[in-house]
C-alpha positions in Angstrom: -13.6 69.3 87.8 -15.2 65.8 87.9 -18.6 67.5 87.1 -17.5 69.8 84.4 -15.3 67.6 81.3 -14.9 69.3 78.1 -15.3 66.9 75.6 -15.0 67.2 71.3 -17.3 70.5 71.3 -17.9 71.7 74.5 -19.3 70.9 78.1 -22.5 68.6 78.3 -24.1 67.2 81.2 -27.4 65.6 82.7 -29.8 68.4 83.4 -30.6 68.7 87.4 -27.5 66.1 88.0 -24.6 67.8 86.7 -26.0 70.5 84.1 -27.3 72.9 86.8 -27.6 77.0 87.1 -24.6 76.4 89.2 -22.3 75.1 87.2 -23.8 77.4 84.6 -22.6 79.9 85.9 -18.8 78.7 86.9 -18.5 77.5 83.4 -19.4 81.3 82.0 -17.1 82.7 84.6 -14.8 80.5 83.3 -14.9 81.7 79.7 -15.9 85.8 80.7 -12.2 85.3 82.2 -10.6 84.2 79.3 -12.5 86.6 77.0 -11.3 89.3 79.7 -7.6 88.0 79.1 -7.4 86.7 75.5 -10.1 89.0 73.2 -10.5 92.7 71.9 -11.3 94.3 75.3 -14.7 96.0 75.2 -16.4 93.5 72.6 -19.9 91.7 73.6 -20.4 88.1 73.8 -23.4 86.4 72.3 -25.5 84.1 73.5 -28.0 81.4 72.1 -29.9 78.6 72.8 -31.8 75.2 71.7 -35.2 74.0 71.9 -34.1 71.7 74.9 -36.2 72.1 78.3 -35.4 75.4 79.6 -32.3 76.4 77.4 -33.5 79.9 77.1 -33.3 79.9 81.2 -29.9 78.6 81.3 -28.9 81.2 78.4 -30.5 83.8 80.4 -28.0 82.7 83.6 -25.4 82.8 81.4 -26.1 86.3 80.1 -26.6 87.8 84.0 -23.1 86.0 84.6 -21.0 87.4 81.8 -22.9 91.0 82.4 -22.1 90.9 86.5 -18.4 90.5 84.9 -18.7 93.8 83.1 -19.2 92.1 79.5 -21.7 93.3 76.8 -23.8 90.3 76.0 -26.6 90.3 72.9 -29.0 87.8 73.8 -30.8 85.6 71.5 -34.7 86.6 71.3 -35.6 83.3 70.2 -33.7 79.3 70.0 -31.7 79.4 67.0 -28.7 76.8 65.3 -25.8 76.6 66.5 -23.7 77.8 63.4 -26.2 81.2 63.3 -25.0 81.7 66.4 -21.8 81.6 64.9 -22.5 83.5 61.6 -24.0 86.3 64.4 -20.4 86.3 66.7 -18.3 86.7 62.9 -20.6 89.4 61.4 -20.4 91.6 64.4 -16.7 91.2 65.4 -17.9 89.6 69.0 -15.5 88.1 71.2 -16.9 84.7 70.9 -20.6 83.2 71.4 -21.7 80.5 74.3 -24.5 78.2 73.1 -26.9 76.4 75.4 -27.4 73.2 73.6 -27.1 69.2 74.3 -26.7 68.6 70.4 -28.0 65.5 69.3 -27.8 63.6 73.0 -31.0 62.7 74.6 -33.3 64.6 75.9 -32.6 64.6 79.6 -28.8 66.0 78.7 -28.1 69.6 78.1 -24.8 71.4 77.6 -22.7 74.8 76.6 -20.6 75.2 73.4 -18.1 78.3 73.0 -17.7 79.6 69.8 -14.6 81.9 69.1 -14.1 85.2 67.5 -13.7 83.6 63.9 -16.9 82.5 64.4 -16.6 78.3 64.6 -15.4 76.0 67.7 -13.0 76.8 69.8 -9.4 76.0 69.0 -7.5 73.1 71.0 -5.6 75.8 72.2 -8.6 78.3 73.4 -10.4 75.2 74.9 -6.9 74.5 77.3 -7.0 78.3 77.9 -10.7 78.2 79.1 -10.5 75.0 81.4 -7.4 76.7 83.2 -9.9 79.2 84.1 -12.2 76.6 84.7 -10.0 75.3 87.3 -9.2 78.3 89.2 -13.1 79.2 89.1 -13.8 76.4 90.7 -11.3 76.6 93.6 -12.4 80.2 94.3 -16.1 80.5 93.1 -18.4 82.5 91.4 -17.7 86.4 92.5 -21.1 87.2 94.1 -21.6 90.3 91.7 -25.8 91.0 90.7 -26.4 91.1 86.8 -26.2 94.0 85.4 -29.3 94.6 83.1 -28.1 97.8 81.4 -24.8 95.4 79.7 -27.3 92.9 78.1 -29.8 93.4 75.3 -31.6 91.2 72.5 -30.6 89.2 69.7 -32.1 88.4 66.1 -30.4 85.4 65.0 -33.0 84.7 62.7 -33.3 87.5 59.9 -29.3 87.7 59.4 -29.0 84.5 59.0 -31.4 84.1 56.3 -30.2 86.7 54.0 -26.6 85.4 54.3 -27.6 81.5 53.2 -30.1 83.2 50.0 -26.3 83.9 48.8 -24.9 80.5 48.9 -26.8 78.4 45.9 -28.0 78.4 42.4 -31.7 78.8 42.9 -32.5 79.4 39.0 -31.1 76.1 38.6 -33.1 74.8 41.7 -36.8 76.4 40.6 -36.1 75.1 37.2 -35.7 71.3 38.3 -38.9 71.2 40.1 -38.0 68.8 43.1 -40.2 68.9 46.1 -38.6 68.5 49.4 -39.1 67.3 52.7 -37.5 68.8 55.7 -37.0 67.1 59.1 -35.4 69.9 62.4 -36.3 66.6 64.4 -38.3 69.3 66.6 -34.7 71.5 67.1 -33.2 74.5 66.7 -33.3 74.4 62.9 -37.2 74.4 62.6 -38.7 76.7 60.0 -35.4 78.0 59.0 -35.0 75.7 55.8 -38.4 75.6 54.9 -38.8 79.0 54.9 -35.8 79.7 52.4 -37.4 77.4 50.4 -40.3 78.7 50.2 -39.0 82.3 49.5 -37.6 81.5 46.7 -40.3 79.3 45.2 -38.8 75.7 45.8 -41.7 73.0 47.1 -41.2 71.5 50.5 -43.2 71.1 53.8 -41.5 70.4 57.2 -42.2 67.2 59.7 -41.7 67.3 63.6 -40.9 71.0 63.5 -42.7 71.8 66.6 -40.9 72.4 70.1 -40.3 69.0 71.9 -38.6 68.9 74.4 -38.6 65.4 74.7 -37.6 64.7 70.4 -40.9 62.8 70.4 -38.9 60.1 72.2 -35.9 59.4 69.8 -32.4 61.4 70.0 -32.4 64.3 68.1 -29.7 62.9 66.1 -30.2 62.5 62.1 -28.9 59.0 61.6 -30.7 55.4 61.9 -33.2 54.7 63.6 -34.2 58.2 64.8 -34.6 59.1 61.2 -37.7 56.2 60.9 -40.3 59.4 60.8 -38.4 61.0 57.6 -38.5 57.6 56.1 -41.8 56.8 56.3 -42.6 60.1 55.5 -41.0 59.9 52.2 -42.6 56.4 51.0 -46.1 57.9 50.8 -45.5 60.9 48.9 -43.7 62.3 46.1 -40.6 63.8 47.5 -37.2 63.9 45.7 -35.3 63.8 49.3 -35.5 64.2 52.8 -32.9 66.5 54.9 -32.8 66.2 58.6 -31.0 68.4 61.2 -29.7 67.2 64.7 -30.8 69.3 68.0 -28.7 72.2 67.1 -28.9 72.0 63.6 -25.2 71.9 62.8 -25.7 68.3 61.6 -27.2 66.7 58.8 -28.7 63.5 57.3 -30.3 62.7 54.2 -32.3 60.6 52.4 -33.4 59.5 49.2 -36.7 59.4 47.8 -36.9 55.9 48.4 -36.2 56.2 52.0 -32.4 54.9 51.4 -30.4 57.1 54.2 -27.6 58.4 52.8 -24.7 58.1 55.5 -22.6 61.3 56.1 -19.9 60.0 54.9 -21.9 59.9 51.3 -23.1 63.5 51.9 -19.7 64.7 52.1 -18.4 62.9 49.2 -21.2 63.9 47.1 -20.5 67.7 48.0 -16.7 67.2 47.2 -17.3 65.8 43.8 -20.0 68.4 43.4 -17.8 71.4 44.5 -14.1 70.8 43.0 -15.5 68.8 39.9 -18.3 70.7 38.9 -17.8 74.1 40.4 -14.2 73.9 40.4 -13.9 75.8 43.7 -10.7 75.9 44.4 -8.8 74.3 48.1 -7.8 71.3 49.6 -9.8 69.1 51.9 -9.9 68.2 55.9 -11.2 65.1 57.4 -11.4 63.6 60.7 -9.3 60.3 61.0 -12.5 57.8 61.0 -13.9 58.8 57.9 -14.2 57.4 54.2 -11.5 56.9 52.3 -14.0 57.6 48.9 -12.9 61.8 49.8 -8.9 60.4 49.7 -9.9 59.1 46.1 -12.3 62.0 45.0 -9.3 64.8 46.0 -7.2 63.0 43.9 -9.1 62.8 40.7 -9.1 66.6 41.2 -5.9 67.1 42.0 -6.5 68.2 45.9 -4.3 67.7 48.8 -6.2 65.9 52.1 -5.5 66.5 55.6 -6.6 64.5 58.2 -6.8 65.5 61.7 -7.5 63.8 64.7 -11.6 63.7 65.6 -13.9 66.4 66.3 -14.6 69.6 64.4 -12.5 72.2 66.2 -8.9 70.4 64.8 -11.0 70.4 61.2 -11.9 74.4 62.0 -8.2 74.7 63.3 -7.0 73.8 59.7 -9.4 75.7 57.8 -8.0 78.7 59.2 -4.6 77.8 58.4 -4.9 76.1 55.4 -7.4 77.1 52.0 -9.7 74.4 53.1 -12.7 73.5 50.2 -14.5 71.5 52.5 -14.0 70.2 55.8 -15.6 67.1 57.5 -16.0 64.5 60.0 -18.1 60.9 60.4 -21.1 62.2 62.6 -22.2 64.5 59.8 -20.6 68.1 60.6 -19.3 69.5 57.2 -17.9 73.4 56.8 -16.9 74.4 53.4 -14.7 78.0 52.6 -18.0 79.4 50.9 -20.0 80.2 54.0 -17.5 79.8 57.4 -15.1 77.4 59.2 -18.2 75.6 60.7 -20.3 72.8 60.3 -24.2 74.1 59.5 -26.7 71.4 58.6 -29.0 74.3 56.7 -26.1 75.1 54.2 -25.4 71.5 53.5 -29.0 70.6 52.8 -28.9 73.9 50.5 -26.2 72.5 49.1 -26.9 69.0 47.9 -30.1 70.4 46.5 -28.1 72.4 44.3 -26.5 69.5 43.5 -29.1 67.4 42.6 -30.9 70.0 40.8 -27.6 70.8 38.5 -27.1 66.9 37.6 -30.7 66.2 37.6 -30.2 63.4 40.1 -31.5 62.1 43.2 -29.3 61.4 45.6 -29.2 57.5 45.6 -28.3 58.1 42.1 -25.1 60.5 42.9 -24.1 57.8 45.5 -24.1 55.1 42.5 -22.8 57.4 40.3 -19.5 58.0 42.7 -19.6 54.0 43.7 -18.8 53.3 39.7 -16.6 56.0 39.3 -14.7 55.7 42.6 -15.4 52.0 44.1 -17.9 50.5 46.5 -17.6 51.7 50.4 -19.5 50.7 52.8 -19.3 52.2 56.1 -20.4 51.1 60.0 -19.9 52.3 63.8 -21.0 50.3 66.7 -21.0 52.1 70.1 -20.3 49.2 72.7 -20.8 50.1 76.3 -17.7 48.9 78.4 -16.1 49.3 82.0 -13.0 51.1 82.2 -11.1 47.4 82.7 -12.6 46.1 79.3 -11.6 49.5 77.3 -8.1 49.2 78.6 -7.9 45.1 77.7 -9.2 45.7 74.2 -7.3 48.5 73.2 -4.0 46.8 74.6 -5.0 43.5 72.2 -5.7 45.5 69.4 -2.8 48.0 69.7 0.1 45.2 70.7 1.0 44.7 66.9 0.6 40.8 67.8 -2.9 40.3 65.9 -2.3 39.4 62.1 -5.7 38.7 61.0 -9.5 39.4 61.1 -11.8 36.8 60.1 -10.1 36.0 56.4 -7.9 39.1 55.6 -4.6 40.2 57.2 -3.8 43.2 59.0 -1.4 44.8 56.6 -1.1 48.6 58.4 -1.6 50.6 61.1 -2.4 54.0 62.2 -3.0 55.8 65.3 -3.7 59.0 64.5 -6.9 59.3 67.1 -8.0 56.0 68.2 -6.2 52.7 66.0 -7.1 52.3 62.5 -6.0 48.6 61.1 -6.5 48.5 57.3 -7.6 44.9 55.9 -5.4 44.0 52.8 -7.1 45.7 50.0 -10.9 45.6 51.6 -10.7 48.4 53.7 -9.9 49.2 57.1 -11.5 48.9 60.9 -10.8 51.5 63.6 -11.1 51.2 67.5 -11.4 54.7 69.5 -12.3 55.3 73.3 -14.5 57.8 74.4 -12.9 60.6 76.3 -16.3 61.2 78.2 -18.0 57.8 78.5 -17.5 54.7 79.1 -17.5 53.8 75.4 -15.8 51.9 73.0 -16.7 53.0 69.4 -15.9 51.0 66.3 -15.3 52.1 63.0 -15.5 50.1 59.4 -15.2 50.9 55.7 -14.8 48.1 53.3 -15.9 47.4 49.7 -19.2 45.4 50.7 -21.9 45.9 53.1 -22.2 42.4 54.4 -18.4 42.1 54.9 -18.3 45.7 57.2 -21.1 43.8 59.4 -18.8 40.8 59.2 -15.6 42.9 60.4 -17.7 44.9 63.3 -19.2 41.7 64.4 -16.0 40.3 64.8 -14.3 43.0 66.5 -17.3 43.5 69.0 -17.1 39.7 70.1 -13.0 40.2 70.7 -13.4 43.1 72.4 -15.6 41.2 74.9 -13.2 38.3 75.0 -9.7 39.0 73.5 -8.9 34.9 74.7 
């Protein structure tokens, strides 16, 4: 079990270390057994992959494992996103879908996401279900049965995927406002996909690092600062209206405006929110993950919608949208569902939908961010991922977490909450949060306050008494 640690979305490990046909293979055992137990008896599985080196190999493992158990599998003819994997395992009543993909981690990682009948992450409840089977797998081992090739047959993710988005978005509105755009898949899973919508319906854009790399072209396939730096320059020598970028799997997004401003997630899904229940008047409530802004808290209110907030990671946001009617769902790193499509994150829809958004306001989108910052207040938002040995997590979160400490820097800790992580809110400034990594050894810190400078101040702060609380 030391090898194999479910974290937030899945099982991720270093290829050749840890990620290895092996453990492929006990991990798909794991989950044909809890399909076997738990699902419609009789339905196929699905299976997908990334651009990452050799993902359609490990896919092609997993299919041979889940077929020597007796399952139907459709496999994916070509790498595809995540969340089309997804849309595939809800449109044909599957029993869930296993995706080969790292997500946004470096390049020498890889990893396996499940995706459940309804077609988003597995439930809390389906993941505790799975690594019981996980357990006993690995005590007894992989039964030595030979694929069978008769059970498994071929996928197109692609063409199903397409026709469902060309539903989602007003593209009279969009070909009437003339904006050009630039598309970054950072060289993953969500190459072509946008651009080629785009291009369908008559909308301007061309596509950078949409080739297969398996190395990212040396940065993380993760669309936030600095891997974005090839978007951004990019954008300053042309004539672009904004920039979308996908991570690895392309269930993540980032933007940017014309200008080469990135605009944080955390502005993405604000911007959506106002766009959606004030313009659209779609009706629902909203979910967010405990670390992020507090600007969605002030935009549900002006229209009268109810926020939950659930611990961090997207399958307790997916967990609520299926219990709840859920507008739009969300967390800090950039994954945002919303009740038009399907309880799951998909960088594609959220690019298609900010476009729509800008082309109905006739905005750019550092314009819509200083639109909300008048109407709703400044916040400024910052993480810093500090590296830290298993002694220094436990010190730090015991100094913070004691209830002794009654300031930071000039303003006083007047709250707490400790929802996932601690979250200490700074008189009327804003707030800092301090959260462990269940699968690293990392600390992360969180902080929204009404000023750039003064959320560097309060993470520069917290880093140096983490590293010396005395």
């Amino acid at each position: 079990m030391a090898q194999i640690k479910f974290g937030t979305d899945g099982w991720r490990g270093v290829m050749a270390d840890d990620f290895t046909y092996e453990n492929v293979r006990t991990v798909t055992h794991a989950i044909a057994r809890y399909v076997v137990r738990a699902e419609k008896p009789g339905a196929e599985l699905l299976v997908g992959f990334d651009t990452r080196f050799g993902s359609e190999k490990f896919a092609a493992v997993a299919a041979d494992t889940l077929s020597a158990a007796g399952i139907p599998v459709s496999l994916a003819s070509h790498a595809c996103p995540t969340p089309a994997l997804s849309l595939l395992v809800r449109m044909r009543g599957a029993a869930g879908g296993i995706q080969i993909t790292a997500s946004h981690n470096p390049f020498r990682w890889n990893g396996m996401k499940f995706k459940a009948s309804y077609g988003s992450s597995a439930s809390p409840a389906i993941v505790a279900q799975i690594e019981a089977e996980l357990a006993k797998v690995i005590l007894d081992g992989v039964p030595a049965l030979p694929p069978r090739n008769d059970l498994i047959g071929s996928l197109d993710v692609r063409t199903p995927y397409l026709e469902r988005l060309a539903g989602l978005v007003d593209w009279e509105r969009l070909r009437a406002a003339k904006f050009h755009f630039l598309i970054d898949p950072m060289h993953g899973a969500g190459r072509g996909l946008l651009r080629d919508l785009f291009r369908r319906q008559g909308i301007e854009c061309e596509e950078i690092r949409g080739t297969r790399d398996p190395l990212f072209g040396g940065v993380n396939p993760e669309p936030i600062e600095p891997h974005v730096e090839a978007l951004r320059q990019a954008l300053r020598d042309s004539k672009y209206d904004a920039g979308f970028a996908f991570d690895g799997d392309a269930d993540r997004i980032g933007a940017m405006d014309s200008d080469g401003t990135f605009i944080t997630p955390h502005q993405i899904f604000s911007i959506l929110l106002w766009h959606l229940a004030g313009t659209r008047k779609v009706t629902g409530d909203v979910a967010k993950t405990f670390s992020t802004t507090k600007m969605i808290d002030k935009i549900a209110e002006r229209f009268g919608r109810k926020v939950w907030e659930t611990p961090i990671g997207f399958k307790y946001i997916c967990d609520r949208m299926l219990e709840s009617d859920i507008l739009l769902g969300g967390e800090e790193s950039g994954g945002i569902g919303t009740k038009l499509y399907l309880p799951e994150r998909d960088a594609t829809v959220n690019a298609l939908l900010l476009a729509e958004v800008m082309a109905w306001h006739g905005k750019r989108l550092g314009e819509l961010v200083a639109m909300l910052h008048r109407e709703f207040g400044e916040h400024h938002y910052g993480r810093v991922d500090l590296e830290v040995t298993e002694g220094q997590k436990r010190k730090a979160l015991g100094y913070f977490g004691n209830g002794k400490l009654a300031k930071i820097l000039d303003w006083p800790v007047t709250a707490r909450e400790n929802l996932d992580g601690l979250k200490m809110y700074l008189g009327d400034i804003g707030w800092v949060m301090l959260r462990a990594s269940g699968t690293e050894n990392m600390l992360r810190i969180y902080s929204e306050t009404t000023r750039s400078e003064t959320t560097r101040r309060v993470l520069d702060r917290v880093v140096a008494l983490v590293r010396d609380p005395d």
